[in-house]
N, C-alpha and C positions, 0 to 999 in steps of 0.2 A: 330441657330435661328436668326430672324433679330434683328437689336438694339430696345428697348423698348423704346420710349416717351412717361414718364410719368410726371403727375403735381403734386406738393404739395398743398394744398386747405385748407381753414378752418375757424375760425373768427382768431380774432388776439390775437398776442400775447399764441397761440394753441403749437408752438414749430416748426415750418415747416421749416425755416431756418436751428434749432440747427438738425432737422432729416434729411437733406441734410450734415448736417458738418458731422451726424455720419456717414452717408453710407460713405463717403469720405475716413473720418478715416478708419471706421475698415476694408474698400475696399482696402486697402495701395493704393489709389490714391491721396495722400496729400504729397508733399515734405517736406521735414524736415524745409526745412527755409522757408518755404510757412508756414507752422504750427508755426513756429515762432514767426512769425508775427502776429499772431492773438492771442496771447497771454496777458492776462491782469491777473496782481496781482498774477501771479504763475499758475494761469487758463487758458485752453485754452478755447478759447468763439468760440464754434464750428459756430453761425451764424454766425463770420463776414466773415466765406469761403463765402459765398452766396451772405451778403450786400455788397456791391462794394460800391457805391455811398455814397457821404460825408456824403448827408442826412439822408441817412441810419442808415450808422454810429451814426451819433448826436443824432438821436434821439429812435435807437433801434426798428426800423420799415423796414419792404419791401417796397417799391416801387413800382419798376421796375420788371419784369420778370426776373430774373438771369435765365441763364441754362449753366449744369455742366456736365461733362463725365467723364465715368467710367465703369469698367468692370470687370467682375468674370472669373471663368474658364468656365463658360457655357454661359454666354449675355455679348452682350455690352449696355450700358444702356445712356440716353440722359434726365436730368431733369430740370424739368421746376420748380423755385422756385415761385411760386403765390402770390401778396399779400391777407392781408386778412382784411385793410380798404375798408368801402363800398364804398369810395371815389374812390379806383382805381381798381374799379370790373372791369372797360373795361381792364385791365391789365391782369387780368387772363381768363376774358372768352378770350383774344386773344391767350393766353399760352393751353387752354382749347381744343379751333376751331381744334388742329392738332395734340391732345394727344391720345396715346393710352392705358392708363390709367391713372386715379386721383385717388391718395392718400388723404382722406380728413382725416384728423386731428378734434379729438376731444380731448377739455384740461379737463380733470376729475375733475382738483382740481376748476372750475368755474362752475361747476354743482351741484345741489342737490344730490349726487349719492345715498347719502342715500336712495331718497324715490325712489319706484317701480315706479311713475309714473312724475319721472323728464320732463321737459322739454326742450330739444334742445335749444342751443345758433340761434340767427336768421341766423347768416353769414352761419354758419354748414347746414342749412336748403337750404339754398339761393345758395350757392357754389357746394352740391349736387344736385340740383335741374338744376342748372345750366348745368353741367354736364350731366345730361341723356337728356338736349334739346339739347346737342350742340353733341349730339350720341359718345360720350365717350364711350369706350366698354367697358371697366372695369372698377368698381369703388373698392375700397376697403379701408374699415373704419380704420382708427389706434388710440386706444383708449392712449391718452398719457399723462406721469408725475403720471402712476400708483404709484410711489415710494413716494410719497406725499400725501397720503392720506390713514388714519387708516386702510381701510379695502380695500387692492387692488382685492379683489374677491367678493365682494360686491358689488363694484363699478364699476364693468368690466361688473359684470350679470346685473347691469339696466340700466349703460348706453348702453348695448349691445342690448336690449331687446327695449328700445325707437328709438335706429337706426332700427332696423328690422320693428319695428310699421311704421315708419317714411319712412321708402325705401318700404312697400308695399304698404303704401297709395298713394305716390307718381310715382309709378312702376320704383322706382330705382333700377337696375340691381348690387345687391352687388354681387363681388367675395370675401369677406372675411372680416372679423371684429378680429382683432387682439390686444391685449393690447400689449405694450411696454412704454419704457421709455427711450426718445432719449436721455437725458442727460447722464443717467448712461450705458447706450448702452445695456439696454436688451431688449430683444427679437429683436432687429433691424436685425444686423448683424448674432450675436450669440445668445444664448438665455443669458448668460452672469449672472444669477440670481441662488444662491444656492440652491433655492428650486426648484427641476424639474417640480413641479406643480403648480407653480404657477398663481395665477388668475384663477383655474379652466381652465387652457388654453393647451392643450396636443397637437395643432397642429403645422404647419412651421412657422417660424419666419418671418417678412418680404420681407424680400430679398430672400427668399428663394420663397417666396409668387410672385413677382416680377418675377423671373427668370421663370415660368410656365406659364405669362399672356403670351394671343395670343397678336398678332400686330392687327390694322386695317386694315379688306381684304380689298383692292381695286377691283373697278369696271371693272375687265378686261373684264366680261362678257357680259358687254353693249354693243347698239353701240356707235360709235366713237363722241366723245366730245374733242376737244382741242380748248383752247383758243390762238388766237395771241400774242406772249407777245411781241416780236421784228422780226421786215422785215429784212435782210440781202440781198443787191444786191451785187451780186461780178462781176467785171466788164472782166472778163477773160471767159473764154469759155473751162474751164475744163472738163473732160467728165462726171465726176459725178455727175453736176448738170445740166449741159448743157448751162449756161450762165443764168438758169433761177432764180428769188427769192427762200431762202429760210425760211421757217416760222419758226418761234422758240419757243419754251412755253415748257410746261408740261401739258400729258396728262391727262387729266381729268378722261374719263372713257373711256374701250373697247381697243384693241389693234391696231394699225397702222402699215399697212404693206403693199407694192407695191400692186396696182392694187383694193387696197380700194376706193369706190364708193363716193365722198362726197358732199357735197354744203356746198357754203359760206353763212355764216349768217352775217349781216342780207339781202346782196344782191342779194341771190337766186341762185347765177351763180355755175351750178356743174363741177366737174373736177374730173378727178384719181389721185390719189397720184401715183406718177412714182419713186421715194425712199424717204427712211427713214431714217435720220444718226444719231448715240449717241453723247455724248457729244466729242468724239475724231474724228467725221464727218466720222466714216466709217458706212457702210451701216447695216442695223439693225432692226428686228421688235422691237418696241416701244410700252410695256405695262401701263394701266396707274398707273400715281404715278410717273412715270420717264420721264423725260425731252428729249424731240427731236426738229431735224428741218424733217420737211413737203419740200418737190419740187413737186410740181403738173406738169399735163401733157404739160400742156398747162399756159399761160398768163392771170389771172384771176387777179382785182382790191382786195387785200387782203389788211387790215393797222391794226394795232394795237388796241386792243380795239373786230375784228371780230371771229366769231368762226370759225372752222372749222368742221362740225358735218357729221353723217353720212349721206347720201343720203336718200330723201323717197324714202319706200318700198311701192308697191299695195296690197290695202288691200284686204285680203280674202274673199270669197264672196261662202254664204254657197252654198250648192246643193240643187237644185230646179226643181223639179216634174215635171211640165208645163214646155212644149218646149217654152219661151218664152224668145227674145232678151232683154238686158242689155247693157247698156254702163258700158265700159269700168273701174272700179271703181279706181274714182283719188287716185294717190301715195299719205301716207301718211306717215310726218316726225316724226321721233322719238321725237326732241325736238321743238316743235311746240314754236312761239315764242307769249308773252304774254303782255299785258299792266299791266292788273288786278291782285293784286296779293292778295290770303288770307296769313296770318305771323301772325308769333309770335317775337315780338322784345324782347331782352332784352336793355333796355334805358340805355344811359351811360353818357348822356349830364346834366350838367347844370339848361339847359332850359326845362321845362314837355314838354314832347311830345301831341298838341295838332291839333285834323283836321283842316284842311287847309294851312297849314305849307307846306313848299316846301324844298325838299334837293337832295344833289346828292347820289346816288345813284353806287355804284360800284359793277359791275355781272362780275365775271371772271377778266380780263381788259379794262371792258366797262361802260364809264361813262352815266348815262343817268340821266334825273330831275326826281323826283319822290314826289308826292302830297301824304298827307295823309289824304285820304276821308274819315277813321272812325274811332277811338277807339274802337272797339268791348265791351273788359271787361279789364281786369287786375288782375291778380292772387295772392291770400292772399297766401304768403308762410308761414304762421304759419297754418291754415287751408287747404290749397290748393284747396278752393273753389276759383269760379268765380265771381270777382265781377262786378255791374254795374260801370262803368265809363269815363267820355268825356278826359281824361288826362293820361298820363303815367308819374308817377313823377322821379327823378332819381332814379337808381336802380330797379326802377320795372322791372316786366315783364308783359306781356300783349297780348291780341289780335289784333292785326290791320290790315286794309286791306288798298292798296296802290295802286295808277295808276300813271303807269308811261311815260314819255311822249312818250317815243320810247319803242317798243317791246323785252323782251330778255329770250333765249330760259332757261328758268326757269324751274325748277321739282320738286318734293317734296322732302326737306331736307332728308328723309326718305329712298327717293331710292338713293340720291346723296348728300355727303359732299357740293364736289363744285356747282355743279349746281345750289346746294337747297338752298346758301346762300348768302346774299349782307351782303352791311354793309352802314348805312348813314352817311353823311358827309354833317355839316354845311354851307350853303352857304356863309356864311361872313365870319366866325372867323376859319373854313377847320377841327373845330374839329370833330373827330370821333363817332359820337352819338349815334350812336346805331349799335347792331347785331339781322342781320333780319334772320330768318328763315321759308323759304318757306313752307304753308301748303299745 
């Protein structure tokens, strides 16, 4: 099976660090003097595998996105440690944009578990929520530090039962709600706990839970989507390329393969693709998700920043009764390019997101300015009602609709990762401000 990218997710202080240190451990992918080292007062402090940074360290917080490898007899695995301050949400929806599953963390002993109709911590709420916009394929709950609190079957049935409320109001896609306890390593690895039944829980543990997620299909099916990411002139006259440029990226969607029909975006000029080569430049069809260069047939103005998409096709044109001439009906392109765009941001800046605001704007590798003409609404994630408003504060999420100066062949987040997503970028101070999701 292919390697899994999954994230750890949750509010803070939930344990997501210490349930990377355990998969580590009980994965024997932790060296002996590696484990050493992370040893305080006779303990090993399974989070500082994950915290790197001093700050971290100091003050017993994430950061940064760590990510770690490791592997079983059946996957190999790639994780994304999250943080879970609202402060550095752009952190994890970045670690989020490219997972193929999120583990979201829920800490027991910060909940009412007692009552049947607990309430959800806001992060737990905001971090899943996050997740099924940013088209996560699998999500799956880890109910965790059961071992700390008087009634771990008690406590496993309501907060189990407020996530389930909670993910179908929401239309969160769970693969599985699991109780564990990263500290004393049950149910993680092993189930690891004398009582076989414990928590009322008779299924797989998590990792075992993990080693069954699918990956994220890629769009091979499409047509053909690649961005420019780098020109390449080689000044020799070799026969494989023939002395012409060749383009470099990763493919977006659809596969590329000699004799594929394209146009440049956004200057309209079409060409065939004459070969395709892997990353070792032999010759190759190129599915997307994987990286190629492009040589077209011909001499076409291509730079950094352009697409290369598929050619328009002529649109169908029904059958008709009356013998009556038609013109000819104009080609039309797959990805049509756009000014206007409807989104969904999730805010990451500082500064509230208000209309008339100008930013840049980054589709694929194409920078273009981008206005924002309206606040729609903005969405209560305690309710997940819509509500009326002129601003997105940080951390929100929201409605908004965007014009941007130049056209870019855009789609809905829905049928395309890349396509469907930009991201803004302050003009003055170049911070990352937001993730836009095409509607």
């Amino acid at each position: 099976m292919d390697a899994l990218k999954f994230i750890t997710c949750g509010s803070v202080d939930d344990g997501k660090s210490t349930l990377i240190g355990r998969l580590l451990v009980d994965s024997k992918a932790v060296l002996q003097d590696h484990l050493a080292g992370v040893t305080r007062g006779g303990e090993t402090d399974l989070a500082l595998l994950t915290d790197g940074l001093s700050a971290e360290r100091e003050q017993g917080i994430t950061i940064d996105v760590a990510y770690r490898y490791f592997s079983t007899e059946d996957r190999k695995f790639i994780i994304g440690d999250a943080p879970g301050h609202e402060q550095y949400t752009r952190n994890m929806v970045t670690a989020a944009s490219s997972a193929d599953a999120a583990v979201v963390l829920v800490d027991a002993t910060k909940l009412d578990w007692a009552n049947p109709a607990l309430q959800l911590l806001p992060q737990t709420r905001r971090h899943s929520l996050l997740c099924r916009l940013l088209r996560v394929p699998s999500i799956v709950f880890a109910v965790n530090k059961l071992d700390a609190v008087a009634d771990a079957a008690v406590a496993f049935k309501h907060i189990g039962d407020a996530l389930r409320t909670y993910a179908t109001e929401a239309g969160i896609p769970v693969q599985a709600i699991v109780p564990i306890s990263a500290l004393k390593g049950w149910n993680v690895v092993d189930f690891g706990h004398e009582n076989p039944g414990w928590c009322n829980y008779q299924g797989p543990t998590l990792l075992e839970i993990l080693e069954q997620l699918p990956t994220t299909p890629q769009d091979t099916a499409a047509p053909v989507a690649f961005p420019v990411q780098w020109v390449e002139k080689l000044h020799d006259s070799n026969v494989t390329h023939q002395g012409r440029r060749i383009f470099w990226g990763r493919v977006s969607a659809g596969t590329v393969q000699p004799g594929t029909e394209v146009q440049v975006f956004p200057s309209g000029q079409k060409a065939v693709v004459a070969q395709v080569l892997d990353h070792t430049r032999g010759p190759k069809t190129i599915e997307a998700g994987r990286s190629a260069g492009i040589v077209l047939d011909r001499e076409v103005d291509v730079s950094r920043g352009d697409w290369i998409l598929a050619a328009p096709v002529a649109a169908e044109v029904a059958p008709c009764a009356d013998d009556f001439d038609f013109d000819t009906p104009a080609a039309v392109s797959p990805y049509p390019g756009t000014k206007e765009l409807s989104t969904t941001i999730a805010w990451m800046d500082d500064e509230p997101l208000v209309a008339g605001r100008v930013y840049w704007a980054l589709h694929g590798h194409r920078w273009v300015k981008a206005k924002v003409r309206r606040v729609v609404h903005k969405l209560d994630i305690h309710t997940l009602a819509e509500q009326d408003s002129d601003h997105l504060d940080p951390n929100a999420i929201g409605h908004v609709d965007l014009l941007l100066q130049e056209p870019v062949p855009a789609v809905p987040f829905e049928r395309s990762r890349a396509l469907g997503a930009l991201i803004l970028v302050d003009t003055a101070s170049h911070k990352t401000s937001g993730a836009v999701l095409v509607n």
